[in-house]
DSSP file (Angstrom, degrees, kcal/mol; ACC not computed):
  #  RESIDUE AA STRUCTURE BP1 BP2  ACC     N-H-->O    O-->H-N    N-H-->O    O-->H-N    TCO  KAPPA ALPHA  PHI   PSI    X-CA   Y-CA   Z-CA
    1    1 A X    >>        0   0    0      0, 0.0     3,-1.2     0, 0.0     4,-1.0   0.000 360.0 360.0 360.0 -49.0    0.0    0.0    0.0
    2    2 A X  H 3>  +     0   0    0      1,-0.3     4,-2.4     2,-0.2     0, 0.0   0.902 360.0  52.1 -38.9 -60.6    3.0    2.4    1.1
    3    3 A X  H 34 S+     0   0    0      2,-0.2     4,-0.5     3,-0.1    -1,-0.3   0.544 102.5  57.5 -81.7  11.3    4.4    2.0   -2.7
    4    4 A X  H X> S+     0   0    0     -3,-1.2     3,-3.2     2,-0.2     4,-0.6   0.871 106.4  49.9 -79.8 -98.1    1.1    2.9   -4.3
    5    5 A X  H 3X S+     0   0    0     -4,-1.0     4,-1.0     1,-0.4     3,-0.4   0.490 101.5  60.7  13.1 -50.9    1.2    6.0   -2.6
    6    6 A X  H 3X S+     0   0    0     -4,-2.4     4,-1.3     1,-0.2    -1,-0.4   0.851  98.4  58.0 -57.2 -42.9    4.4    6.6   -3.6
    7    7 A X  H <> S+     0   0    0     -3,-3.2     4,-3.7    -4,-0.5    -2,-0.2   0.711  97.0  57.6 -61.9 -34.8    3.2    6.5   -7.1
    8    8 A X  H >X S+     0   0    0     -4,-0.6     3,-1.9    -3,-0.4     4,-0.6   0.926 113.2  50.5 -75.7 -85.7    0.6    9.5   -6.7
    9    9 A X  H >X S+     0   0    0     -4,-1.0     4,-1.7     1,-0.3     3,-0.5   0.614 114.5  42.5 -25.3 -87.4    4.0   11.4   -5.6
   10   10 A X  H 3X S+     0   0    0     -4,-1.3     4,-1.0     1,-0.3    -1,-0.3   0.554 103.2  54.8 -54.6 -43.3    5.5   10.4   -8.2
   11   11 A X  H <X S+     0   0    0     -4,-3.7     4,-2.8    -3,-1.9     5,-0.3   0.983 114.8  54.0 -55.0 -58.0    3.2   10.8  -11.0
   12   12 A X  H <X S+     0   0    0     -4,-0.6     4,-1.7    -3,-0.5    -2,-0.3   0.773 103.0  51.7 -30.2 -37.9    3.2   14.6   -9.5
   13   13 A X  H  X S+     0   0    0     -4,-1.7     4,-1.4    -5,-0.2     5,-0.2   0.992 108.9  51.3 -63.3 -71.6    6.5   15.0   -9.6
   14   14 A X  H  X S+     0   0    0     -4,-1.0     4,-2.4     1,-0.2    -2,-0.2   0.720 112.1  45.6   8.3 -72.3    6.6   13.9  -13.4
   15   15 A X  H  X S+     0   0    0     -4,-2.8     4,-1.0     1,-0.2    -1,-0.2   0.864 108.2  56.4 -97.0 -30.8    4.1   16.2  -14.5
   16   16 A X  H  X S+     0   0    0     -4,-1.7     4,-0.9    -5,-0.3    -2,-0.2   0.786 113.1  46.3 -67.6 -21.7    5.5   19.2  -12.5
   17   17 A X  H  X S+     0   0    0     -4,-1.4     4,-3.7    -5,-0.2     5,-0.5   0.806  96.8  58.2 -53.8 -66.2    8.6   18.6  -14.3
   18   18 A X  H  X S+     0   0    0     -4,-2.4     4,-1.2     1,-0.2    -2,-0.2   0.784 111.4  49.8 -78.4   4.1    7.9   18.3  -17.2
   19   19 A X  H  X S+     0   0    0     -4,-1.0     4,-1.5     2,-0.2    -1,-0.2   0.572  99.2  61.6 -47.5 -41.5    6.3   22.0  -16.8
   20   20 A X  H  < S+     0   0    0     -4,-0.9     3,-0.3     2,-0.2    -2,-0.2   0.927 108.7  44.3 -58.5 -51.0    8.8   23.2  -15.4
   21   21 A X  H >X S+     0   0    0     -4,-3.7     4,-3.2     1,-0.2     3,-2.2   0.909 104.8  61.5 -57.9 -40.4   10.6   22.1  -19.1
   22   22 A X  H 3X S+     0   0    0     -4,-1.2     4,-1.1    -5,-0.5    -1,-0.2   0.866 108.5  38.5 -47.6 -43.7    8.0   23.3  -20.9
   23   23 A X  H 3X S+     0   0    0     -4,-1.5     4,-0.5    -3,-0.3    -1,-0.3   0.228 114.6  56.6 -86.7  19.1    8.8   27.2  -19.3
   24   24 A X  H <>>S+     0   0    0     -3,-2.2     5,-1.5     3,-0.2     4,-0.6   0.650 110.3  44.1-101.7 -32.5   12.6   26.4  -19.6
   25   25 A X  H  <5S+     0   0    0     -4,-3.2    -2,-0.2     3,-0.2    -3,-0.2   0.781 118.6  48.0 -75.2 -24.3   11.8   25.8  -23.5
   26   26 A X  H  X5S+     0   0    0     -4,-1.1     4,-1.2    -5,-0.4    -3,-0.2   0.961 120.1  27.8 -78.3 -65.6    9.7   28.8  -23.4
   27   27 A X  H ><5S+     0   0    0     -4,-0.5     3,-0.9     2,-0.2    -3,-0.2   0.979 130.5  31.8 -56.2 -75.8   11.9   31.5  -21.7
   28   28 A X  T 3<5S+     0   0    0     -4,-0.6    -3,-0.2     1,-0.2    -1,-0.1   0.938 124.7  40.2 -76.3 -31.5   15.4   30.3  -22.5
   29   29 A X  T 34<S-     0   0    0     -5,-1.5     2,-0.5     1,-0.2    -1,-0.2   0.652  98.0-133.2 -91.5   8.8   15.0   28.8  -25.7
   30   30 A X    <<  +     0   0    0     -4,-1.2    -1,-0.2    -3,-0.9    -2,-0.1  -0.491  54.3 145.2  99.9 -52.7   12.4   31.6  -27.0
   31   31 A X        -     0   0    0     -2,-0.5     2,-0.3     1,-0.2    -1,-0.3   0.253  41.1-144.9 -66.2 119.4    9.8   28.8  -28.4
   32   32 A X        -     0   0    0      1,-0.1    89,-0.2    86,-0.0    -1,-0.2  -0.760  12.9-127.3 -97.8 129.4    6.1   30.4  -27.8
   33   33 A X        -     0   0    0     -2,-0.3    86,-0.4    84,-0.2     2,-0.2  -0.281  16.5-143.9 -80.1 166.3    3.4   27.9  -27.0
   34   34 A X    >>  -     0   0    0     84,-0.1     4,-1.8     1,-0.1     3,-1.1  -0.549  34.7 -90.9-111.2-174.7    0.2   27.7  -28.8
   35   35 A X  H 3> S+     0   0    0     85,-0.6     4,-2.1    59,-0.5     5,-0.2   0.994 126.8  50.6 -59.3 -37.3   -3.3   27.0  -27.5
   36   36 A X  H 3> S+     0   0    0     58,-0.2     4,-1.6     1,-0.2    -1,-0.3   0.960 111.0  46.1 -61.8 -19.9   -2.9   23.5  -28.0
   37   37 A X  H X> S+     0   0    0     -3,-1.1     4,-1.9     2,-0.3     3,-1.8   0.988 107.6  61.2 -77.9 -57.4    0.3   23.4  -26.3
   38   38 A X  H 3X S+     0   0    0     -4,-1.8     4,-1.2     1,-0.4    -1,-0.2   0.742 105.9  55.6 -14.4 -58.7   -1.5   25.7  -23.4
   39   39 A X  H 3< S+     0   0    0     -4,-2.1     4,-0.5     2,-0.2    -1,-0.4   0.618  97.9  48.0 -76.7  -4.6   -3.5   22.9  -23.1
   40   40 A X  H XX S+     0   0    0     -3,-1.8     3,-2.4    -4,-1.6     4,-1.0   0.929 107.8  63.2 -55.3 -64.5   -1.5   20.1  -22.5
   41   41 A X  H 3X S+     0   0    0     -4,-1.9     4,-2.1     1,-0.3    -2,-0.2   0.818 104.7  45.0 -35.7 -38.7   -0.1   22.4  -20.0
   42   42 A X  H 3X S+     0   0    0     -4,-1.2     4,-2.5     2,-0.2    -1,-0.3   0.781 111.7  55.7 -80.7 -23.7   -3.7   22.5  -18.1
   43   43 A X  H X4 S+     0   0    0     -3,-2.4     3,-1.0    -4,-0.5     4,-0.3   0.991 105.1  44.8 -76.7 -63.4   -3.7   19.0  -18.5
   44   44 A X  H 3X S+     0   0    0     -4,-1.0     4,-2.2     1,-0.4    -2,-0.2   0.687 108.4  68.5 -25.9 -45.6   -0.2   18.3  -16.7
   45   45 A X  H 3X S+     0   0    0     -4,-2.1     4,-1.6    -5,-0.3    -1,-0.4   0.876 109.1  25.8 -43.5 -63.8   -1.8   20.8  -14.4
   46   46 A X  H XX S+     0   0    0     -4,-2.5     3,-1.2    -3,-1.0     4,-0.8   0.825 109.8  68.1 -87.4 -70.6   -4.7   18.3  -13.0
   47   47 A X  H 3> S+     0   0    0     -4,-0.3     4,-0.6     1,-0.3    -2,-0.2   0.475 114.7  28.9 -29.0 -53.4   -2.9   15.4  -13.7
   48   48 A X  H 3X S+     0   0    0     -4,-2.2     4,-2.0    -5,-0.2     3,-0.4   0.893 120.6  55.8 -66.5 -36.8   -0.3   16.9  -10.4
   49   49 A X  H <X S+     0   0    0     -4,-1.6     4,-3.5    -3,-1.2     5,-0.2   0.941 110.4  39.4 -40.0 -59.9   -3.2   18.6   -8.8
   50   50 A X  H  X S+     0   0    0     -4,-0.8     4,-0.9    -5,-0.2    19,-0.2   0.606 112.6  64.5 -90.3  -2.2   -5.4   15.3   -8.5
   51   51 A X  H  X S+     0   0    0     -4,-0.6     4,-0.9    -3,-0.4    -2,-0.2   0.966 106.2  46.4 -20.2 -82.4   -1.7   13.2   -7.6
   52   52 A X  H  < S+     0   0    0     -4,-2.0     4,-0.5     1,-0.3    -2,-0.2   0.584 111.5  48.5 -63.1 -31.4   -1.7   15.2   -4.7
   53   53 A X  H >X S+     0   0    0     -4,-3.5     3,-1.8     1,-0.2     4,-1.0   0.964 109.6  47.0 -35.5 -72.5   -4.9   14.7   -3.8
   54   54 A X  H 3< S+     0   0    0     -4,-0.9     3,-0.4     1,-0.2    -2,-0.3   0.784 108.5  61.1 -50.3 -26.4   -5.1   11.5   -4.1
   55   55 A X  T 3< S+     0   0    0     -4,-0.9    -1,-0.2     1,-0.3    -2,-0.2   0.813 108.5  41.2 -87.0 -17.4   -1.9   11.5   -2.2
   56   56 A X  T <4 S+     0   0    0     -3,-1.8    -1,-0.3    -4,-0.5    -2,-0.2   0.549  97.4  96.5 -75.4 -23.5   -3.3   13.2    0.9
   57   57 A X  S  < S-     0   0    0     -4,-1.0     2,-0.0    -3,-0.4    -3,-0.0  -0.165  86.1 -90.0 -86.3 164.0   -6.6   11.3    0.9
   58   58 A X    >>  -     0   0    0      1,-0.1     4,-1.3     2,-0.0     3,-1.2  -0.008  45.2-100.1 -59.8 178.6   -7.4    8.4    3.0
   59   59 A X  T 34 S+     0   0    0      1,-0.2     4,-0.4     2,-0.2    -1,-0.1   0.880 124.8  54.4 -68.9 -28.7   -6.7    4.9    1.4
   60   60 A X  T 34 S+     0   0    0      1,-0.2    -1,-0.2     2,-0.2     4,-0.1   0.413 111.3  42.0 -92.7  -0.4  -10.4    4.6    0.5
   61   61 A X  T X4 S+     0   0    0     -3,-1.2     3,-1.1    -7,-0.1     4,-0.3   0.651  89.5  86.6-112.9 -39.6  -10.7    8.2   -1.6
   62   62 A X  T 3X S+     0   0    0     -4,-1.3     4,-0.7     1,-0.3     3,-0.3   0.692  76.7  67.7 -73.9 -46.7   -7.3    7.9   -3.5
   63   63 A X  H >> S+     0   0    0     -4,-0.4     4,-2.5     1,-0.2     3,-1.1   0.909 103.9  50.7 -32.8 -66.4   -9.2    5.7   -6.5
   64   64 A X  H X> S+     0   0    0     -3,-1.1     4,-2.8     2,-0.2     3,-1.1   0.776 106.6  49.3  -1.2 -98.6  -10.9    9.1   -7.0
   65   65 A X  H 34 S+     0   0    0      1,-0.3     4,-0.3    -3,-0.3    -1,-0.2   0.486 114.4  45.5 -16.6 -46.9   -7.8   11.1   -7.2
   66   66 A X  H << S+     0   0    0     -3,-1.1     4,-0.3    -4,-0.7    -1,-0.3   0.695 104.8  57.9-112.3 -17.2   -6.4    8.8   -9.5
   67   67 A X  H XX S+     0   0    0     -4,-2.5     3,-2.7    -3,-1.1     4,-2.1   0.933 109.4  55.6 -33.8 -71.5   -9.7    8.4  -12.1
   68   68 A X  T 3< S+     0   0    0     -4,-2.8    -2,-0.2    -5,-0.4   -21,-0.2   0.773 110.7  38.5 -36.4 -34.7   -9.3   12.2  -12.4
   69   69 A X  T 34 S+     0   0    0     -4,-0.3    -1,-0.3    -3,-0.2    -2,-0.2   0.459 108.8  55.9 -99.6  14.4   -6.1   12.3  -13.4
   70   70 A X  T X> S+     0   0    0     -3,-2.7     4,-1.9    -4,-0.3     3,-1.2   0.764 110.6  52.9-105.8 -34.6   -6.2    9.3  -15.5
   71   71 A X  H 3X S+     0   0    0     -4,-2.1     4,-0.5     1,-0.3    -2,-0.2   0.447 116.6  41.4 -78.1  -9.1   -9.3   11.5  -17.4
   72   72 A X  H 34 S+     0   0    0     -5,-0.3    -1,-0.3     2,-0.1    -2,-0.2   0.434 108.7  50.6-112.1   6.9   -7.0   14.3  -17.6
   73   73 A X  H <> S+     0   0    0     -3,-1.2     4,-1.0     2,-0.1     3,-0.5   0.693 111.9  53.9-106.6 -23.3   -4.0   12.5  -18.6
   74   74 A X  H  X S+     0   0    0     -4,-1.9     4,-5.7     2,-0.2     5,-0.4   0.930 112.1  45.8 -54.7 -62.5   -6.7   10.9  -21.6
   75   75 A X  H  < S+     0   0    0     -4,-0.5     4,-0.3     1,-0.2    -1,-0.2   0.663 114.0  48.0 -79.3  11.5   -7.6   14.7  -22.7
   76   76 A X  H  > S+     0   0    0     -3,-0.5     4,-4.2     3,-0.1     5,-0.4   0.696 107.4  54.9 -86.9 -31.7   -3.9   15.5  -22.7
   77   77 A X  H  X S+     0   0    0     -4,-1.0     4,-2.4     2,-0.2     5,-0.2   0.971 115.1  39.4 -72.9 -65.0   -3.3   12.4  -24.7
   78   78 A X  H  X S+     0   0    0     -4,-5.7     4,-2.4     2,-0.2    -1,-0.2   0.862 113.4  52.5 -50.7 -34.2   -5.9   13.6  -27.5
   79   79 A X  H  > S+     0   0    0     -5,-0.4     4,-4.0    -4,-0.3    -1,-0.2   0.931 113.5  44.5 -69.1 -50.0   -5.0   17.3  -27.4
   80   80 A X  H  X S+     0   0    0     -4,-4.2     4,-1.3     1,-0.2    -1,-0.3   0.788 116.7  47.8 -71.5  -9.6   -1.2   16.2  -28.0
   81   81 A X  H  X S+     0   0    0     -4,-2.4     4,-0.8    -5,-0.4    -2,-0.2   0.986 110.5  49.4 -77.2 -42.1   -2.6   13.7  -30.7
   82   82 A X  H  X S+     0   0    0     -4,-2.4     4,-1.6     2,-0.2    -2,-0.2   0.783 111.7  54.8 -60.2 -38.7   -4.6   16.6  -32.2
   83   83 A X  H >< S+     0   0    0     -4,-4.0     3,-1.9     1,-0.2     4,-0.3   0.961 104.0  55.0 -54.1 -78.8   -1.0   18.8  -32.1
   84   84 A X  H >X S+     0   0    0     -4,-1.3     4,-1.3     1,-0.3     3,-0.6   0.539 105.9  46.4 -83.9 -23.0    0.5   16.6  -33.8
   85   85 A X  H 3< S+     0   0    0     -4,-0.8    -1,-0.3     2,-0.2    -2,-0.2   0.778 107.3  52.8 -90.9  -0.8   -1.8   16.5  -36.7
   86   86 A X  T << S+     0   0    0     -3,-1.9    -2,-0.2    -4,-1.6    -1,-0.2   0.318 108.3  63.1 -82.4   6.7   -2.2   20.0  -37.3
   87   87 A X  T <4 S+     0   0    0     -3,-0.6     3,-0.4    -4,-0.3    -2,-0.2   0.786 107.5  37.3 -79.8 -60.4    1.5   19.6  -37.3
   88   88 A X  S  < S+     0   0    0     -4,-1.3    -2,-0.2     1,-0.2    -3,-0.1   0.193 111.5  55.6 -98.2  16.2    1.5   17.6  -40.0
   89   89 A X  S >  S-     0   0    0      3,-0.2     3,-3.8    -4,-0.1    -1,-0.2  -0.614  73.7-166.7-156.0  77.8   -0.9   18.9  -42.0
   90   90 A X  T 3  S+     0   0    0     -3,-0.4    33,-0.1     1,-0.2    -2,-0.1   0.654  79.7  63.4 -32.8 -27.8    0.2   23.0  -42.4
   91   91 A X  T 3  S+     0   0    0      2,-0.1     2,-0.4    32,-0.0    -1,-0.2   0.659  78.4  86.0 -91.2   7.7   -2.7   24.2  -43.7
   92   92 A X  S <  S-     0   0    0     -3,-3.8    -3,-0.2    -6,-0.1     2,-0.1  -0.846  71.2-151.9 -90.0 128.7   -4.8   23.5  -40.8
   93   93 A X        +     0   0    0     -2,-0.4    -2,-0.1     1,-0.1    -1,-0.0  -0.327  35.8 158.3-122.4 155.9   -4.4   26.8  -38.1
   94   94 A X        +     0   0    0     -2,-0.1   -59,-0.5     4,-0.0     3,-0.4   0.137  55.7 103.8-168.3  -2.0   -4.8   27.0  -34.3
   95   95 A X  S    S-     0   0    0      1,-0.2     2,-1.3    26,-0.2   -60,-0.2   0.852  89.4  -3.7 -67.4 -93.3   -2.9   30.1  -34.1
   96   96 A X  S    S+     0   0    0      4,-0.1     2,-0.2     3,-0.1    -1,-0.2  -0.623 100.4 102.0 -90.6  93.2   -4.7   33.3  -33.6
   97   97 A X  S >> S-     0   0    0     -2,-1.3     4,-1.6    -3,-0.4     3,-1.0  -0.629  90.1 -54.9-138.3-162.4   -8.6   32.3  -33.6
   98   98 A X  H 3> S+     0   0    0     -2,-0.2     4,-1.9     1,-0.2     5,-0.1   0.806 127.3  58.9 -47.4 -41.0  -11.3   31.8  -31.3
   99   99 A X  H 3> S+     0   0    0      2,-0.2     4,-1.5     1,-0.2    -1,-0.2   0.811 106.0  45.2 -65.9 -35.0   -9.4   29.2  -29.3
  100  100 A X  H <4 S+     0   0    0     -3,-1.0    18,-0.4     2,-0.2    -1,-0.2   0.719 107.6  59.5 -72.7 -37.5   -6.5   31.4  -28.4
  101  101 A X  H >X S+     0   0    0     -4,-1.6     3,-5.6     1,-0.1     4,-0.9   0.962 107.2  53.9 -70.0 -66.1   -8.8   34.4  -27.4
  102  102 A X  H 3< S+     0   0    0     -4,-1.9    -2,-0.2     1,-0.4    -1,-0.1   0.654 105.5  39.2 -17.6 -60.2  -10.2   32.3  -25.1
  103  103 A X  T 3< S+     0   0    0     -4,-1.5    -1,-0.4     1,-0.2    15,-0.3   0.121 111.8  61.2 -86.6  29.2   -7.8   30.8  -23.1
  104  104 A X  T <4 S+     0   0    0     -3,-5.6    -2,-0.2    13,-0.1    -1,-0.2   0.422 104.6  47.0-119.6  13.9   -6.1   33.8  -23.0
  105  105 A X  S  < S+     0   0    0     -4,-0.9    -2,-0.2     4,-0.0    -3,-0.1   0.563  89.0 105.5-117.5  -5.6   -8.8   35.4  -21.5
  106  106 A X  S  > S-     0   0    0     -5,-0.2     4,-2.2    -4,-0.1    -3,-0.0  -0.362  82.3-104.9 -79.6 172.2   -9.5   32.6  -18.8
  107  107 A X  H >> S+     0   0    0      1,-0.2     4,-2.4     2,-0.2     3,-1.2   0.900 121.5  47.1 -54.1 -66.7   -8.5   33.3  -14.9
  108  108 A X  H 3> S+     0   0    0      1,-0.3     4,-2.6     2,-0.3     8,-0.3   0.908 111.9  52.6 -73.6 -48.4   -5.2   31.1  -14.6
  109  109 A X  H 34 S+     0   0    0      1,-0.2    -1,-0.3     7,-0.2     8,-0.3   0.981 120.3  42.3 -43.8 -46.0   -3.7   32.9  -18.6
  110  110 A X  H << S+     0   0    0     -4,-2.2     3,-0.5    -3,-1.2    -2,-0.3   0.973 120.7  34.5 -82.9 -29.8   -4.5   36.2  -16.4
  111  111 A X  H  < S+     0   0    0     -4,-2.4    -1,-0.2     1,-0.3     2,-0.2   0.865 135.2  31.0 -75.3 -18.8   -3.0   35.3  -12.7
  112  112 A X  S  X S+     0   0    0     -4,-2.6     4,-1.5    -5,-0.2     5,-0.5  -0.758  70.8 164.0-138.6  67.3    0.0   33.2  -14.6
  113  113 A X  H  > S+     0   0    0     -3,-0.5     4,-0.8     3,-0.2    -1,-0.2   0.972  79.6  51.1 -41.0 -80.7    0.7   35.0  -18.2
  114  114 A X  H  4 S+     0   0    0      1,-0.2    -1,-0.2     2,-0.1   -87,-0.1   0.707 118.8  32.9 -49.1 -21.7    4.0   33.2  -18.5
  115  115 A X  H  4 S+     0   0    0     -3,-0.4    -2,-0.2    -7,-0.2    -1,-0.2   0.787 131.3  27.0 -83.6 -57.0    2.6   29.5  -17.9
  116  116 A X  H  < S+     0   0    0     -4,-1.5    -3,-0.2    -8,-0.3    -7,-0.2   0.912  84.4 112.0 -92.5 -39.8   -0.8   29.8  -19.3
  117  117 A X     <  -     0   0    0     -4,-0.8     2,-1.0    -5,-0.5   -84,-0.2  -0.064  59.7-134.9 -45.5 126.5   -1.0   32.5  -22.2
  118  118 A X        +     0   0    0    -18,-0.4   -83,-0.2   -15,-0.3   -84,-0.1  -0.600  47.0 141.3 -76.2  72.0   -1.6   31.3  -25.8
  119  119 A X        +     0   0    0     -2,-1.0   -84,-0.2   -86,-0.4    -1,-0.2   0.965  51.3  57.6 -89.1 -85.3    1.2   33.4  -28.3
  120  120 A X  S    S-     0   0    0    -86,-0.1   -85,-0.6   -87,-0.1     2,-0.4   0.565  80.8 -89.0 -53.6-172.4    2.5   31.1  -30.9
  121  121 A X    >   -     0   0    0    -89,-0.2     3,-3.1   -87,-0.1   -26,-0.2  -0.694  14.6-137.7-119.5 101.0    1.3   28.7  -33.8
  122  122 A X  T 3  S+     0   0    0     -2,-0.4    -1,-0.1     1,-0.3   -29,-0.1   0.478 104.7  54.0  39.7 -71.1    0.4   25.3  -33.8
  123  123 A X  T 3  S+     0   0    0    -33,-0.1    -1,-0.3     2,-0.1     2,-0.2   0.385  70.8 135.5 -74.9  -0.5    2.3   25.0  -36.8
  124  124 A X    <   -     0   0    0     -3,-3.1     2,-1.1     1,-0.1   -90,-0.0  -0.234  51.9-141.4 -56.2 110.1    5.3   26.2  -35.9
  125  125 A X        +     0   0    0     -2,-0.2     2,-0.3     8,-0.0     3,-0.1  -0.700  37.9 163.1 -92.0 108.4    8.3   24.0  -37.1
  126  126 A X        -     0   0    0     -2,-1.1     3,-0.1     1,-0.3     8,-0.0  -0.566  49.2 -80.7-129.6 148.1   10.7   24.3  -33.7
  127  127 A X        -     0   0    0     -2,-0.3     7,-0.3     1,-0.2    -1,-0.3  -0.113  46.2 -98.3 -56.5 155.7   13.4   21.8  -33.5
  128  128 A X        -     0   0    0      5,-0.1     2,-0.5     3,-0.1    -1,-0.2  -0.315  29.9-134.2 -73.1 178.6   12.9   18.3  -32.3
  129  129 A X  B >  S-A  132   0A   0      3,-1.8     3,-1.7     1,-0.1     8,-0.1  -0.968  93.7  -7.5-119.9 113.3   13.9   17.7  -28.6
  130  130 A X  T 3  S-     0   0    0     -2,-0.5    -1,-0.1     1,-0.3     3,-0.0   0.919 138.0 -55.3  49.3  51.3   16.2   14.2  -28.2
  131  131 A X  T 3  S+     0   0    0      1,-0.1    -1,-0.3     0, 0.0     2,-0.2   0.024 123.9 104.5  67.3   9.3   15.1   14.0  -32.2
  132  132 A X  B <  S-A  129   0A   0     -3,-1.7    -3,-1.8    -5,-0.0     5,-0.1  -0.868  73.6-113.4-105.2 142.9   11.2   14.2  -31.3
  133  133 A X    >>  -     0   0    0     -2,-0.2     4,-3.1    -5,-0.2     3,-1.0  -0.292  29.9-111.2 -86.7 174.7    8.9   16.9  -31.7
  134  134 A X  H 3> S+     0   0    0     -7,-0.3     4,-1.4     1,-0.3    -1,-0.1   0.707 115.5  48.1 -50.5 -38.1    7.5   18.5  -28.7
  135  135 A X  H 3> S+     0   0    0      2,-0.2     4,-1.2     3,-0.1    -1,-0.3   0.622 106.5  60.0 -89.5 -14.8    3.8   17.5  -28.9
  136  136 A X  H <> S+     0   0    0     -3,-1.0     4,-3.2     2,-0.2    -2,-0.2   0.912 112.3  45.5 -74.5 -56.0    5.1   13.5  -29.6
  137  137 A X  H >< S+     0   0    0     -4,-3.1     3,-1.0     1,-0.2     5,-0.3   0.849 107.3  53.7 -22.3 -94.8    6.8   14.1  -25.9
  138  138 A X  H 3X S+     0   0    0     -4,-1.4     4,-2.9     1,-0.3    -1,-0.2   0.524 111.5  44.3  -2.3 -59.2    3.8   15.5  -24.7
  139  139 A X  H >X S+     0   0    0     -4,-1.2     4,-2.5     2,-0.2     3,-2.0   0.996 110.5  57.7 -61.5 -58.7    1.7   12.3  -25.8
  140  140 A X  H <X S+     0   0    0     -4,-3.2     4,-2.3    -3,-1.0    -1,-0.2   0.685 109.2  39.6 -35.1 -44.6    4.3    9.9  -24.5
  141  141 A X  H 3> S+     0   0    0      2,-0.2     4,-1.2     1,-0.2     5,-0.5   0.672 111.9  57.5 -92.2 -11.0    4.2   11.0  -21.2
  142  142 A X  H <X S+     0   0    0     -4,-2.9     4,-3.9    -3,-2.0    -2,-0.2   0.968 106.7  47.0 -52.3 -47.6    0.6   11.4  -21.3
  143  143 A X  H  < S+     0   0    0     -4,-2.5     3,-0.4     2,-0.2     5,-0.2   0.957 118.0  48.5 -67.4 -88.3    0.2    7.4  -22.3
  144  144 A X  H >X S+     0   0    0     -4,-2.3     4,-3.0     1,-0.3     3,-0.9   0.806 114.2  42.9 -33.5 -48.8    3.0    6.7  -19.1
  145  145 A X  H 3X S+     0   0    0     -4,-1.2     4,-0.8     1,-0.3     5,-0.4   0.960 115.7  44.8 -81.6 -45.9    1.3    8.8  -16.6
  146  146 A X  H 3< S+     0   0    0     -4,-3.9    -1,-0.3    -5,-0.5    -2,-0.2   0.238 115.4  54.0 -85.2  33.1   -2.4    7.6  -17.5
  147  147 A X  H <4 S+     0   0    0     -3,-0.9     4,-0.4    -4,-0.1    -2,-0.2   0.469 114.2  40.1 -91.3 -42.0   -0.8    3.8  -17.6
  148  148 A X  H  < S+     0   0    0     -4,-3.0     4,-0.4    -5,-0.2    -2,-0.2   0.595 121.4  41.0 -94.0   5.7    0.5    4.3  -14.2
  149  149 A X  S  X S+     0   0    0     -4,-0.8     4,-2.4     2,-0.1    -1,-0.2   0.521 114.1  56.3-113.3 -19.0   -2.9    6.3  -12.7
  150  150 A X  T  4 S+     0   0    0     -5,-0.4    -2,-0.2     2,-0.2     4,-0.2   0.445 105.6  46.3 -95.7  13.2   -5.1    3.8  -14.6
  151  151 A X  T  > S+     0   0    0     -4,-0.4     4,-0.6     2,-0.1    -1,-0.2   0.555 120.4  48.1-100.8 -25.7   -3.3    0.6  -12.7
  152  152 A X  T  4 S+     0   0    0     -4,-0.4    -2,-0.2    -5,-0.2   -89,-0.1   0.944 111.4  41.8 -57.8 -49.9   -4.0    3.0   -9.5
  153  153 A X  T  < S+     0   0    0     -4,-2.4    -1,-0.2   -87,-0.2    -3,-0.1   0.687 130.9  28.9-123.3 -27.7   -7.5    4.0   -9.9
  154  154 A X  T  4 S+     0   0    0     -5,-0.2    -1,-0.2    -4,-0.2    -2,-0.1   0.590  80.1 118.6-102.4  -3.4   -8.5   -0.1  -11.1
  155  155 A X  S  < S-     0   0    0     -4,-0.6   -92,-0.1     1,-0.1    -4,-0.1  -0.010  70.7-115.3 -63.8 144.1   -6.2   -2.0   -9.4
  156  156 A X              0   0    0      1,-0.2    -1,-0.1     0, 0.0    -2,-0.1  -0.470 360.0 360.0 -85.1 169.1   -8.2   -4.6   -6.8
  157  157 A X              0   0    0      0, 0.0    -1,-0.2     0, 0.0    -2,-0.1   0.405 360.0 360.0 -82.2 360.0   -7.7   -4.2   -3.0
């Protein structure tokens, strides 16, 4: 039981990380996210939020905790699937439209401008990172972190 527990830590950790890269590839290496990327950020965002829950909760809540993030690690999973084909098919846009105004107009874009605001485009050809692009990451560790929250949240007692 102790190393299940561990795991809700640890799924946090993971997804606060790899936020943290996400603003080290924004600030130092200049590369501006776009809405989709914005959202995978919000997903990465409950995916550690409902960790930590879960990680606080009694033994008998934490299934919870870890359905929630397994449902946000799902709509991170789609969003980065959805990046990656408006990636690979330029003439499809996500840059400045309806979607962009939007989040940039919701609470967390206004308290947190540097995390949450939507500036770039979709389409944007930015270098790979360890030869992959950025939204291929993105899925990967989505697909890791909802395998390890979906063995939490079904696993028998």
């Amino acid at each position: 039981m102790k190393s299940s527990k561990s795991l809700y830590l640890l799924v946090a950790l993971v997804s606060i990380a790899l936020l943290g890269f996400a603003m080290y590839l924004q600030i130092v290496e200049e590369m501006q996210p776009c809405p989709l990327c914005v959202i995978q950020r919000y997903m990465f965002v409950l995916i550690a939020a409902f960790s930590l829950l879960a990680y606080f909760l009694p033994p008998s809540a934490r299934r919870a905790g870890a359905g929630l993030g397994l449902l946000a690690a799902i709509g991170g999973a789609g969003t980065a699937g959805w990046h990656l084909w408006v990636k690979a098919h330029p003439g499809v846009s996500c840059g400045v439209d309806p979607l962009e105004t939007s989040l940039n107009q919701i609470l967390p874009a206004k308290l947190f401008p540097q995390m949450f605001s939507a500036d770039g485009f979709c389409s944007a050809p930015w270098p790979p990172v360890f030869g992959l692009q950025i939204p291929t990451w993105a899925l990967i560790w989505f697909v890791i972190l909802g395998l390890v929250l979906a063995r939490l949240a079904f696993k028998r007692r």
